[in-house]
C-alpha positions in Angstrom: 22.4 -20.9 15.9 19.4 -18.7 15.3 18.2 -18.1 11.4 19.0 -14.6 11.4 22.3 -16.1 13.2 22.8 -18.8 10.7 22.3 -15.7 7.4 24.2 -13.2 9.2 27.0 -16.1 9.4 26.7 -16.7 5.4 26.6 -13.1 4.6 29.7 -12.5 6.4 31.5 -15.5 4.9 30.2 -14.0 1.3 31.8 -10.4 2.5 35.5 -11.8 3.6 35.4 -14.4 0.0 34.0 -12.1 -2.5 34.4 -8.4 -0.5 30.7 -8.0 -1.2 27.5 -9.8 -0.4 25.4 -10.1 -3.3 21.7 -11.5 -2.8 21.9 -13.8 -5.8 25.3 -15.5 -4.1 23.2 -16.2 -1.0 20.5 -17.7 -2.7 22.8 -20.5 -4.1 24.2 -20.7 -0.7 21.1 -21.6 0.6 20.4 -23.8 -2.6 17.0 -22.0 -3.4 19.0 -21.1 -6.9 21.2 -23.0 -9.3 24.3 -21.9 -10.4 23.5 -23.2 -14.0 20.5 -21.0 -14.0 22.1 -17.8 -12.1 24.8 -18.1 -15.5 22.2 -19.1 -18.0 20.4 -15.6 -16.7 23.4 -13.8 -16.8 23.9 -14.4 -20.7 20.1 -13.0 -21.5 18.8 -16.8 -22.8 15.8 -17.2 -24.0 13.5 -15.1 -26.1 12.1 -12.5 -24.3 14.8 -13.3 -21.7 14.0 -15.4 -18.7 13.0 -13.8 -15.5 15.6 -14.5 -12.6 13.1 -14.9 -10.0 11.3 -18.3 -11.8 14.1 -19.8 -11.0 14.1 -19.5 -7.2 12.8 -22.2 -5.5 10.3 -21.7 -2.4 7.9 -19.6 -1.1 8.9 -16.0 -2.7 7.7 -15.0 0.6 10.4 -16.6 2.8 13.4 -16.4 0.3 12.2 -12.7 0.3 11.9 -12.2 4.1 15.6 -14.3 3.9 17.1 -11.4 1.5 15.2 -8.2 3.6 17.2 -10.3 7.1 20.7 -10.2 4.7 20.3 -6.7 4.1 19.6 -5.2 7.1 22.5 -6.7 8.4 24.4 -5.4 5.7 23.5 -2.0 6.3 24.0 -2.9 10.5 28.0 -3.5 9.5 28.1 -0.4 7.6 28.5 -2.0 3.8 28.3 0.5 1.1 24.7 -0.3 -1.0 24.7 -0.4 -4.9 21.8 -0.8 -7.2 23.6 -2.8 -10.0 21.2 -4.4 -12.6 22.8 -6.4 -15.2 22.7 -6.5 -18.6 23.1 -9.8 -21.2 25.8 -9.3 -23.8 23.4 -9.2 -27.1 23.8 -5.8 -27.9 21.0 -3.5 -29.1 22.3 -3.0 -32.4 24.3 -0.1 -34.2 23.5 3.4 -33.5 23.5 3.2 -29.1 24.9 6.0 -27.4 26.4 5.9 -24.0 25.1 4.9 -20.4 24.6 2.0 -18.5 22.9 -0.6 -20.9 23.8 1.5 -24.3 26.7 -1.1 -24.9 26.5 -4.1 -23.1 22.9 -5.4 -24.2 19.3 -5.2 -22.9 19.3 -4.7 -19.2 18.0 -8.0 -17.9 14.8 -8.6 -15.8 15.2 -10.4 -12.2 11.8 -10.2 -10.7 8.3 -8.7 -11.9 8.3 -6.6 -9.0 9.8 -3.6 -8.1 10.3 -4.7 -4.8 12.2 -7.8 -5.7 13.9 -6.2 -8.4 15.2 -3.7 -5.9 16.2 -6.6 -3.6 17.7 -8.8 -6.0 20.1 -6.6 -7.7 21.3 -4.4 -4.6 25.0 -5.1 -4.1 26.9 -4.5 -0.5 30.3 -3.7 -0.3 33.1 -2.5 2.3 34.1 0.7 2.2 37.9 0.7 1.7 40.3 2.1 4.0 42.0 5.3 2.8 45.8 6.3 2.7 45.1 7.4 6.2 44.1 4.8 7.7 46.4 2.4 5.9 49.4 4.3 7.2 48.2 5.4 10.7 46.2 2.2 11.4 47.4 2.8 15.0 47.0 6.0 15.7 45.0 6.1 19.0 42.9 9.3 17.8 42.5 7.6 14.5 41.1 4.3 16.1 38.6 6.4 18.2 37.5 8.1 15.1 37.0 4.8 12.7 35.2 3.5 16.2 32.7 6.1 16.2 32.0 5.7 12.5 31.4 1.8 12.9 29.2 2.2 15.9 27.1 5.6 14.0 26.2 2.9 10.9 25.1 0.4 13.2 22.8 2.6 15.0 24.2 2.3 18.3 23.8 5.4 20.3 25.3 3.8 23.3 28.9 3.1 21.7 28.8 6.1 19.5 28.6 8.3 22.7 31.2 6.6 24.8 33.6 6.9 21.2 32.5 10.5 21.0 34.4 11.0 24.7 37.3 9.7 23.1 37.8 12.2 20.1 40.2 14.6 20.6 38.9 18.5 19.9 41.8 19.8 18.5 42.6 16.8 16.0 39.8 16.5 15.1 38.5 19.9 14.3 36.0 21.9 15.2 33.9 21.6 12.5 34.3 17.7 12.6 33.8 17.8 16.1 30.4 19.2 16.0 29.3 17.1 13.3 29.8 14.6 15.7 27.8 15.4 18.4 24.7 16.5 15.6 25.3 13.2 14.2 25.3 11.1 18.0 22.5 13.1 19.2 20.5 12.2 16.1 20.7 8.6 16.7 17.8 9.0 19.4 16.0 11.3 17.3 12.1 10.6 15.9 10.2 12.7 13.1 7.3 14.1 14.5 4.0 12.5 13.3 1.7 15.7 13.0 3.8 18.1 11.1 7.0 15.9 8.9 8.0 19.3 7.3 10.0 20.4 10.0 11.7 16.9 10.4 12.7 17.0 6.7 14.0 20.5 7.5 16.3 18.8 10.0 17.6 15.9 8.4 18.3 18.5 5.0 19.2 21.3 6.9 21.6 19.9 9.8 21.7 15.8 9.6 22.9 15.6 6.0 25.4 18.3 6.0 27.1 16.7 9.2 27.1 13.6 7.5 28.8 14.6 4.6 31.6 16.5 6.7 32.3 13.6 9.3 31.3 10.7 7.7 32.3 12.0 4.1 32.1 8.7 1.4 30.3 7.0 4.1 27.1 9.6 4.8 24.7 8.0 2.4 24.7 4.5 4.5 24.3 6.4 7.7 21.6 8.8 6.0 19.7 6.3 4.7 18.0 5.3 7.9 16.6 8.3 8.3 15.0 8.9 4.7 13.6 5.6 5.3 11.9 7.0 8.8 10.8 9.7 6.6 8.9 7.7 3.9 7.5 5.6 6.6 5.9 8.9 8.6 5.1 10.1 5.0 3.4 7.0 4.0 -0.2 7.2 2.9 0.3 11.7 2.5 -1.4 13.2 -0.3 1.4 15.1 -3.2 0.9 18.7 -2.5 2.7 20.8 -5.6 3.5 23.6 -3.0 5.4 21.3 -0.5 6.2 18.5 -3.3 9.2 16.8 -0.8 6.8 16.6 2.0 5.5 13.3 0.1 7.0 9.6 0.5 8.3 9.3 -2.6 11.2 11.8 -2.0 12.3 10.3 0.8 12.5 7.5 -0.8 14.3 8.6 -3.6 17.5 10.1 -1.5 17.7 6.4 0.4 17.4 4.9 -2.4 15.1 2.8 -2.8 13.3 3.1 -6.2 10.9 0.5 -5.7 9.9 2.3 -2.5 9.3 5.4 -5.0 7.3 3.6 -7.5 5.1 1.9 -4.5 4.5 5.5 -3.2 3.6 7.5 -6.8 1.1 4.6 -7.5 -0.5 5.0 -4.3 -0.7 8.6 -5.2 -4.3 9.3 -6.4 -3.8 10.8 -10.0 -0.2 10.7 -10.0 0.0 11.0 -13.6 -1.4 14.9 -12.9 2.0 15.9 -11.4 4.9 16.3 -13.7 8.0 16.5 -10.5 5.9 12.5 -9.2 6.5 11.4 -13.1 10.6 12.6 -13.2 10.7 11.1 -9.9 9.2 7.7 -11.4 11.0 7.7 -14.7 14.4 8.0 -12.3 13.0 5.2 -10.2 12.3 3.0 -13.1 15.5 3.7 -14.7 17.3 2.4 -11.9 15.7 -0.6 -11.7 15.3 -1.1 -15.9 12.1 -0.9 -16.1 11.3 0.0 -19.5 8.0 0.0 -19.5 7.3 2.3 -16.6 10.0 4.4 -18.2 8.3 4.8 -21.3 4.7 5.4 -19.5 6.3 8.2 -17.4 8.0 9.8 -20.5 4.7 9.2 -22.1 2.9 11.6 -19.8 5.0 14.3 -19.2 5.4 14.6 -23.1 1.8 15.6 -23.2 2.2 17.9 -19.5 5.4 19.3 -19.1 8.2 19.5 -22.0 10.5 21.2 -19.9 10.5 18.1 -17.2 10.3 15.5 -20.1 13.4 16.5 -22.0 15.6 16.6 -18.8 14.8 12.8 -18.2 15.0 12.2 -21.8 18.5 14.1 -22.1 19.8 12.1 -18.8 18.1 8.8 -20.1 20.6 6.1 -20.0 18.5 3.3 -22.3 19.0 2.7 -25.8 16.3 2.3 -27.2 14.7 5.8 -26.0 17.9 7.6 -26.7 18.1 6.2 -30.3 14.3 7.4 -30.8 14.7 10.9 -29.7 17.9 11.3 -31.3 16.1 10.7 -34.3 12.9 12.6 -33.3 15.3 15.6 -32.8 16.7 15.4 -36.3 13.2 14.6 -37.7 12.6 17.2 -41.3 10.2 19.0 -40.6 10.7 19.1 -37.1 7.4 17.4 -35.8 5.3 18.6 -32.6 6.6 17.6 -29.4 3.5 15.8 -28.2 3.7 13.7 -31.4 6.9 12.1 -29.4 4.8 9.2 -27.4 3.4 8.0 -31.3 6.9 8.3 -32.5 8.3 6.3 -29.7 5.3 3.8 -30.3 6.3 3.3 -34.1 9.7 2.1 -33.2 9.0 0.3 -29.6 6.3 -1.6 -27.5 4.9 1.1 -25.5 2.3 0.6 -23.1 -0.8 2.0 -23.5 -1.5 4.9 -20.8 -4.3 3.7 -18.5 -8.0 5.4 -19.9 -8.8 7.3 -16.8 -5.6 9.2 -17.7 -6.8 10.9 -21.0 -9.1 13.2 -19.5 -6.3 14.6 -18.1 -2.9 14.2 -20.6 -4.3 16.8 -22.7 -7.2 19.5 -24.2 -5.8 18.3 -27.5 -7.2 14.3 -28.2 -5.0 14.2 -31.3 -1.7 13.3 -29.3 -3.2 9.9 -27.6 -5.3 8.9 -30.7 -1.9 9.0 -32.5 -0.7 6.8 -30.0 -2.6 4.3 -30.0 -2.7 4.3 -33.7 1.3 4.6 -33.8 1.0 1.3 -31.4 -1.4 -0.5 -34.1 0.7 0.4 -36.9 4.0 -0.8 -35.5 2.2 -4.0 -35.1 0.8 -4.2 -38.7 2.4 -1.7 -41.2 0.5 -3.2 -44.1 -3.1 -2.9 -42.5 -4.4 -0.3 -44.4 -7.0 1.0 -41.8 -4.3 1.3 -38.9 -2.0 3.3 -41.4 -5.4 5.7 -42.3 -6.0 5.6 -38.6 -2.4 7.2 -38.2 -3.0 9.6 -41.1 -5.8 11.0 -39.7 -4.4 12.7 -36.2 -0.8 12.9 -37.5 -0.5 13.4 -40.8 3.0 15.0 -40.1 3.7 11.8 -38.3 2.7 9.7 -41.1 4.5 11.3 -43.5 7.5 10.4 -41.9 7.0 7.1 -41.2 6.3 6.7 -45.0 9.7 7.9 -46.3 11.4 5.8 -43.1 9.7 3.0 -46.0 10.9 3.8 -48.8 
């Protein structure tokens, strides 16, 4: 038995014991993690939390080249893919609204990179059969049907066609029927190299659409090729505001790969200049918690776009940042709006926006200098030059932080 064999064995085994495959339970298959440290993880010990990947023993580069073999022949057996990053159980404190860490605790860190992060905590799971299926499992049209869809995930154009011969037109449906054949044909099908626009037209415009009407619950997985062909051709492509999809970082986005999106803004020279490159980063690092990012996204388009920076902020999902701008919202008097990254500094560890970005964040050098003296404050509130130092840009700002004192 081959390596990729001798994973593709254990990742099956995973499926039919735990109907999922989840990256962590092959690493302590393969004993490169302890199960005493996978739980000890899981609870959020240690303070700041430990780091899942510490833990792994080997060469990050094999163990990773390991997980990338497991998950593409997850994706090859047509196994639904969900980011799921988990959080420990010591809660945030009173006061957390609703969303994905809100209530559980601090959403906990599995590697330093977005890469690993992404491959860590990506979950695979079978699709479940629906009524139909249960109850007319032998239904020769039926079986054709399910074949089809089996050999369209795994990317085999010469199984999907000789299934497609076996649909039948009329019970299938017309409109089925020809999603079909867009949806075989496409298996052979390459973006151009000179010109992606009008391949992104096709996979919007015709690919997708057929997806979602023949392969309904199941389109994303057999999409996700495709955007991933998509970023690839796109890779290295300048952001252009009047054709803002035509750059790697959407396609990345719709297959859903976030750390793929991150990879591809950061490439981005001056990425920080385009408001739609932050939203798409702040989503990115929300799915993989990655606070910090999240904060230097919301950061910027704070000072670029307020119309982009409250839709992230009203669809945020982390505690910490809801609880701020709940309170920034409710703040008397109500307090500029590019005063929100010092406010957010004064009640959380924000990073510090890189200096080649001030020249750009704003005309106005009040709204970083408040920043960074927000960030110094927060540190020491007693200092008497870092509460001046505040004073001085924001005296709005200050004011409030003084009766928060009192």
């Amino acid at each position: 038995m081959t390596a990729a064999q001798d994973i593709a064995h254990r990742v099956e085994k995973l499926v039919a014991r735990n109907g999922c495959y989840r990256p962590v339970d092959l690493l302590v298959a393969l004993r490169r993690l302890p199960v005493e440290a996978l739980e000890q993880w899981r609870t959020g010990a240690g303070d700041p939390p430990m780091v899942l990947e510490d833990c792994i023993a080997g060469n990050p580069e094999r163990w990773v080249e390991l997980l990338c073999e497991a998950r593409d022949w997850a994706e090859k057996r047509g196994l639904q893919a969900e980011l799921r990053v988990p959080s420990s159980g010591r809660h945030d404190g009173p006061g957390s609204r609703g969303g994905s860490s809100g209530g559980r605790g601090r959403a906990l860190l599995a590697a330093r990179s977005p890469v690993r992060q992404q491959l860590l905590c990506t979950e695979y799971r079978r699709v479940e059969r629906g009524p139909q299926m249960d109850l007319f499992f032998d239904n020769p049209a039926l079986i054709a049907r399910n074949e089809l869809v089996q050999a369209l995930l795994a990317g085999d154009a010469t199984a999907a066609a000789q299934h497609l011969t076996r649909l039948d037109p009329a019970g299938t449906g017309h409109a089925e029927q020809t999603a079909a054949e867009v949806l075989v044909d496409a298996l052979d099908w390459q973006p151009g190299q000179e010109d992606p626009g009008p391949a992104l037209e096709f996979v919007e415009q015709h690919l997708e659409p057929a997806a979602r009407t023949f392969l309904t619950d199941r389109a994303d997985a057999f999409l996700r090729r495709y955007w991933r062909e998509l970023a690839r051709v796109l890779a290295g492509r300048d952001f252009d505001p009047k054709r803002p999809r035509l750059h790697p970082s959407w396609p990345a986005a719709r297959a859903g790969d976030p750390a793929g999106v991150i990879d591809s803004i950061r490439a981005e020279r001056a990425y920080w200049r385009h408001a739609e490159l932050l939203a798409r980063l702040f989503d990115a690092a929300t799915a993989l918690r990655d606070l910090g990012l999240m904060l230097e996204a919301i950061i910027e388009l704070c000072w670029r776009d307020e119309t982009v920076a409250l839709s992230c902020l009203n669809r945020c999902d982390n505690a910490d940042i809801s609880r701020a701008f709940d309170r920034f919202c409710e703040a008397e008097p109500e307090l500029p709006w590019v005063l929100f990254p010092a406010w957010l500094a004064l009640h959380l560890p924000v990073p510090e926006p890189p200096s080649g970005h001030a020249e750009e964040s704003t005309a106005d050098p009040h709204p970083r200098t408040a920043l960074t003296a927000a960030a110094a404050l927060r540190a020491s509130p007693n200092d008497i030059q870092a509460r001046l130092a505040l004073r001085e840009p924001a005296p709005a700002l200050f004011e409030h932080w003084m009766k928060g004192r009192e």
